[in-house]
C-alpha positions in Angstrom: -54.7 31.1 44.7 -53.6 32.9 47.8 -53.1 29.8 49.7 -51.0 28.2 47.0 -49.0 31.6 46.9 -48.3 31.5 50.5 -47.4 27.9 50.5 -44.9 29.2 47.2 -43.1 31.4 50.0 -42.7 28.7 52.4 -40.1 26.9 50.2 -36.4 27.4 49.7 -35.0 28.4 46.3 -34.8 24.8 46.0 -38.7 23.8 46.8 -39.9 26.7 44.6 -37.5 26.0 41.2 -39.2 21.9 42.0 -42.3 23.0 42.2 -41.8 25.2 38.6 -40.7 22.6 36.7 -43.4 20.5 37.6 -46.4 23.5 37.0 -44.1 23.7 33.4 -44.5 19.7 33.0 -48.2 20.1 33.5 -48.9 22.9 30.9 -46.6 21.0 28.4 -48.5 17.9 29.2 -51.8 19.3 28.6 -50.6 21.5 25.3 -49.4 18.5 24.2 -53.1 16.2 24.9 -54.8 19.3 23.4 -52.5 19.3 20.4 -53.2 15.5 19.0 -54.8 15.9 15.7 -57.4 13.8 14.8 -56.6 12.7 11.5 -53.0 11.7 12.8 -54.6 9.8 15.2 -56.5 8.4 12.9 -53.0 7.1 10.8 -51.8 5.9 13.8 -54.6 3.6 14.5 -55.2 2.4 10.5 -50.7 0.7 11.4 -52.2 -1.0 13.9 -51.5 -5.0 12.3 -54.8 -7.1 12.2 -54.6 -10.7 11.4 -56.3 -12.3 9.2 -58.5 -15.6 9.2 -55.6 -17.3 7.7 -52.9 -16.1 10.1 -56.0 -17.3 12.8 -56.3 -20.8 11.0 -52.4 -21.2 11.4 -52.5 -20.6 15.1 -55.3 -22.6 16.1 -53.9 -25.3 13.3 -50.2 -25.6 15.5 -50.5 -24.4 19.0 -47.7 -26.4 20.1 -45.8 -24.1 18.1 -46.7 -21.2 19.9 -45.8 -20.3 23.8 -46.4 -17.4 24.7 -46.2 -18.1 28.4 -43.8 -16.0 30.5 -44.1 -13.4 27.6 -43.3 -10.2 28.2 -45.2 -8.0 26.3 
């Protein structure tokens, strides 16, 4: 801690405000991870769209109508 204090000092008004913002960006990054609730999670992943064996019949029925080269996804 004492090296990261004396490094701290090293910096102009500038360096120092950079280096707050991005200590403030970490904590609200990791609130944030620590904040996901599981049963939100678990909504987000039941919207998730599954196809069906028809909607797999149709594709493998016409591929020709499908190109999904040089598809950005």
């Amino acid at each position: 801690m004492e090296e990261l204090i004396l490094k701290y000092n090293l910096l102009d008004t500038f360096g120092q405000q950079e280096l707050m913002d991005f200590l403030e960006f970490l904590v609200q990054k990791k609130q944030k991870k620590m904040s996901v609730d599981a049963s939100t999670y678990k909504q987000q992943l039941l919207q998730v769209s599954t196809w069906s064996e028809d909607d797999l019949a149709e594709l493998q029925a016409y591929p020709s109508k499908f190109n999904f080269e040089g598809s950005e996804w």
